[in-house]
Residue frames as qw, qx, qy, qz and C-alpha x, y, z in Angstrom:
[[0.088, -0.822, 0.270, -0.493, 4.60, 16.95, -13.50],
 [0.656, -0.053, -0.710, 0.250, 6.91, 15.65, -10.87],
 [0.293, -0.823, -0.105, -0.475, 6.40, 16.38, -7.42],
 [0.539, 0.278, -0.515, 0.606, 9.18, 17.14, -5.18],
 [0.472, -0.779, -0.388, -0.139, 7.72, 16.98, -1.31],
 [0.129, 0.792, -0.143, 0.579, 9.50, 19.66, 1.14],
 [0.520, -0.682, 0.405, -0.317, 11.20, 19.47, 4.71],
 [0.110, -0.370, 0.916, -0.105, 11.53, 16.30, 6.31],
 [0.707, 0.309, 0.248, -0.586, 8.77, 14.95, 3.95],
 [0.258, -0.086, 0.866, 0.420, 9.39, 11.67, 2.28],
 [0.704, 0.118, 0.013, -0.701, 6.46, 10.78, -0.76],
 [0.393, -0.189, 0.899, -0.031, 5.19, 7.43, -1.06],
 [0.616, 0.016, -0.290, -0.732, 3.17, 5.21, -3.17],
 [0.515, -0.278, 0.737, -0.337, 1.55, 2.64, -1.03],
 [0.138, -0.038, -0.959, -0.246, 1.36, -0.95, -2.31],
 [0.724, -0.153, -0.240, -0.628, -1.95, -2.22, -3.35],
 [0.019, -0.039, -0.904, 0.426, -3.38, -4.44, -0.28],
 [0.695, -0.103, -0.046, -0.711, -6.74, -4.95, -1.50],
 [0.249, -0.070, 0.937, -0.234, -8.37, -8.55, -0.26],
 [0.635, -0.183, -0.412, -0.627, -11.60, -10.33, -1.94],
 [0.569, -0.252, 0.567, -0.539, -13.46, -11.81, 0.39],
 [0.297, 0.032, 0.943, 0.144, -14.73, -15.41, -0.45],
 [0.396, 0.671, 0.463, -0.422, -17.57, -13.70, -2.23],
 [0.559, 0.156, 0.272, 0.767, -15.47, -11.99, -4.56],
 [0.121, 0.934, 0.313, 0.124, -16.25, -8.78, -3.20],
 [0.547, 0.295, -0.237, 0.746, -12.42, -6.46, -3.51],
 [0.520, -0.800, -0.240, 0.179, -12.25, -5.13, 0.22],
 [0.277, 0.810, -0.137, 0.498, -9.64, -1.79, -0.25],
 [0.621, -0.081, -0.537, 0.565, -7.08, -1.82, 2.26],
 [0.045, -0.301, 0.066, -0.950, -8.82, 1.94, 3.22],
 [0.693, -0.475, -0.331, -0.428, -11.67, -0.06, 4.39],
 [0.748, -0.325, -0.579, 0.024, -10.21, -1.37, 7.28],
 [0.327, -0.876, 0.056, -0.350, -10.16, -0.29, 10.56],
 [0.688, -0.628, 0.281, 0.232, -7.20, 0.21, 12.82],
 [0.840, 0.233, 0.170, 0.460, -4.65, -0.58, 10.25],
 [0.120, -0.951, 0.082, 0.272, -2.01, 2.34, 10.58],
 [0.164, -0.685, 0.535, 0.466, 0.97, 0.67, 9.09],
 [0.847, 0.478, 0.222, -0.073, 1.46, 0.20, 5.90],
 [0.494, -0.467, 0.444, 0.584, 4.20, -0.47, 3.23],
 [0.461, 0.823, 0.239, -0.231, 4.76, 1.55, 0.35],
 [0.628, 0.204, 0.172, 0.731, 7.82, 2.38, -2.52],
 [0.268, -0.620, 0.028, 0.737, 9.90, 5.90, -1.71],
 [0.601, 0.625, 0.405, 0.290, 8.61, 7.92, -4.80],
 [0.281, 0.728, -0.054, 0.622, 10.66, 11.51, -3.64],
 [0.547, -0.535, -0.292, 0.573, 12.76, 12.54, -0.34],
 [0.024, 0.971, 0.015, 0.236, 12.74, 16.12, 0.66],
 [0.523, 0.609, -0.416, 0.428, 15.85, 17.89, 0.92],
 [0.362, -0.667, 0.499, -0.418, 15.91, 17.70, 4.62],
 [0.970, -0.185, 0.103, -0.122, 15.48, 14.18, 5.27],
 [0.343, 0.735, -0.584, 0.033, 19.33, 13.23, 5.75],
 [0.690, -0.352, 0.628, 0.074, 19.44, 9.48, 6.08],
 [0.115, 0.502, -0.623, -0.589, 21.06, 7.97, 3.18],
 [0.253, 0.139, 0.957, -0.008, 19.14, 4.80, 3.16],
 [0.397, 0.683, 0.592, -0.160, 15.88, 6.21, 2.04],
 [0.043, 0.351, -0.576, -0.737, 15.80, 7.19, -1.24],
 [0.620, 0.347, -0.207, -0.673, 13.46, 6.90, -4.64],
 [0.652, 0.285, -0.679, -0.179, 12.66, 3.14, -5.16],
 [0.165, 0.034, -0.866, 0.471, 13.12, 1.84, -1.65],
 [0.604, -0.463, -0.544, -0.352, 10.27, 0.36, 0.00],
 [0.110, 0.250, -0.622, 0.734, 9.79, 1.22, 3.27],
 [0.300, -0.480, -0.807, 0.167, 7.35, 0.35, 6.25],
 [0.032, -0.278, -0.040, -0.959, 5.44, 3.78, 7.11],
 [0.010, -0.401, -0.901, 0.163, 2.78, 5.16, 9.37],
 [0.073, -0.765, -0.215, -0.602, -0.65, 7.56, 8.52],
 [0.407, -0.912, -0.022, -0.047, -0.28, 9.02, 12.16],
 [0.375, 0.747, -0.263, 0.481, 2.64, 11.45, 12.66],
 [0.613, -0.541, -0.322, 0.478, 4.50, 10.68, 16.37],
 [0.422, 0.197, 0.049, 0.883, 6.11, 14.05, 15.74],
 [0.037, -0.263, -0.180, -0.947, 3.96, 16.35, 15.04],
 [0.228, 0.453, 0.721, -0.471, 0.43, 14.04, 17.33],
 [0.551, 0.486, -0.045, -0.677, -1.39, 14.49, 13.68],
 [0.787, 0.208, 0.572, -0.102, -1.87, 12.41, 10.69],
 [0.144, -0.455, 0.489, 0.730, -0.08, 12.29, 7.66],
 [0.372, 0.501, 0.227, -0.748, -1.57, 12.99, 4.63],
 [0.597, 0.368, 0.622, 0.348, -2.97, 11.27, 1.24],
 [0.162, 0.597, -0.318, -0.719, -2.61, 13.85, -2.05],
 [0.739, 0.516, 0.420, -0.101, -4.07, 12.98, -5.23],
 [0.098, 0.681, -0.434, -0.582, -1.50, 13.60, -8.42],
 [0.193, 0.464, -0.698, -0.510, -2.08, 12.37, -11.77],
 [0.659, -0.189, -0.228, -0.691, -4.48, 9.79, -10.86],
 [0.779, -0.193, -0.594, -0.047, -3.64, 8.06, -8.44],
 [0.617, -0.766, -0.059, -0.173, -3.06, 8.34, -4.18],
 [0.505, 0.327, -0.519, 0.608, 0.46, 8.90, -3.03],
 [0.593, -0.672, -0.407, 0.177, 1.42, 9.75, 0.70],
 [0.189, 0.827, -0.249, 0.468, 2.81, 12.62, 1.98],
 [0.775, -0.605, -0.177, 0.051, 4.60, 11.66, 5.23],
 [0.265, -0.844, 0.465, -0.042, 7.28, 13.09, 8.04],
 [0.485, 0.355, -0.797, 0.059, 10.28, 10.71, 8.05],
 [0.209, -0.376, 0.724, -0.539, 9.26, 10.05, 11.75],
 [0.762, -0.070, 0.311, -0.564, 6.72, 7.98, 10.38],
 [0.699, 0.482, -0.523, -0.073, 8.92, 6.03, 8.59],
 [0.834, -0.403, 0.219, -0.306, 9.80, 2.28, 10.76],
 [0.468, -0.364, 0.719, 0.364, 12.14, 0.64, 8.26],
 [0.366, 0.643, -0.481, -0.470, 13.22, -0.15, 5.07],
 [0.942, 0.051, 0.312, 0.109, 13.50, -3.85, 3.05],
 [0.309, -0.592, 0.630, 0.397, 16.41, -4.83, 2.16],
 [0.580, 0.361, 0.676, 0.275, 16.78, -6.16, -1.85],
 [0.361, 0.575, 0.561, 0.473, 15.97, -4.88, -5.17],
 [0.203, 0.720, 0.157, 0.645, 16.26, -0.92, -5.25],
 [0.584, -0.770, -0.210, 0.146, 17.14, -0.96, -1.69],
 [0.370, 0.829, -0.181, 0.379, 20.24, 2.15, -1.13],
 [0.733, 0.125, -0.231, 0.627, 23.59, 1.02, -0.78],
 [0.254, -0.959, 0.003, 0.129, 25.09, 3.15, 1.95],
 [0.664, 0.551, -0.284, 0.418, 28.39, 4.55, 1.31],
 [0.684, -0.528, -0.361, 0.349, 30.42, 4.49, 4.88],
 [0.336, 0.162, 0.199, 0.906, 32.73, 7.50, 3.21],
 [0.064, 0.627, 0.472, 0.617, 29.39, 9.42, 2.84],
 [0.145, -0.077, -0.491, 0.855, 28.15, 12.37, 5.02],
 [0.129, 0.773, 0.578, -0.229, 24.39, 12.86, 5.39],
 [0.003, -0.774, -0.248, 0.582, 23.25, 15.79, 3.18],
 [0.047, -0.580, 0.426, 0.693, 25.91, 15.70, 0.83],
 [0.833, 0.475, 0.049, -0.280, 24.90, 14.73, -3.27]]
């Protein structure tokens, strides 16, 4: 089932950023503390979100706490594994390269 997130809700799946320790014990990137940003691959933009750059495949720099809304954006289990729901406002920037969307200068925000 695909899931198609709503407003100005982008979904993500966040890159794996696990660390072993010199022990070889695999330290989850959920374990650590403070860490708010993270970077993750655009997996569905809601229809509001009307920059042309983000889009399905772009990787983008993202944070779990919402400046918008002064809440926290949210993790969602689907299919087995941990995507992000997040506002665009928590979105910081975008890498350039390999599935990264070509703007079209012609284009107008919104339109398909």
């Amino acid at each position: 089932m695909k899931v198609k997130p709503v407003g100005k809700t982008v979904l993500i799946r966040p890159d794996r950023q696990e660390k072993e320790s010199p022990g070889g014990i695999v330290i989850p990137e959920t374990a650590k503390q403070g860490k708010v940003n993270l970077w993750g691959t655009v997996v569905a933009v809601g229809r509001d979100v009307m920059d042309p750059v983000i889009g399905e495949g772009v990787r983008v720099l993202y944070s779990h706490l919402d400046p918008e809304l002064g809440g926290v954006n949210r993790p969602v289990e689907h299919e087995g594994e941990t995507l992000w729901i997040v506002n665009y406002t928590s979105l910081y920037a975008v890498e350039e390269g390999e599935g990264y969307a070509q703007v079209d200068a012609d284009a107008q925000p919104g339109q398909d």
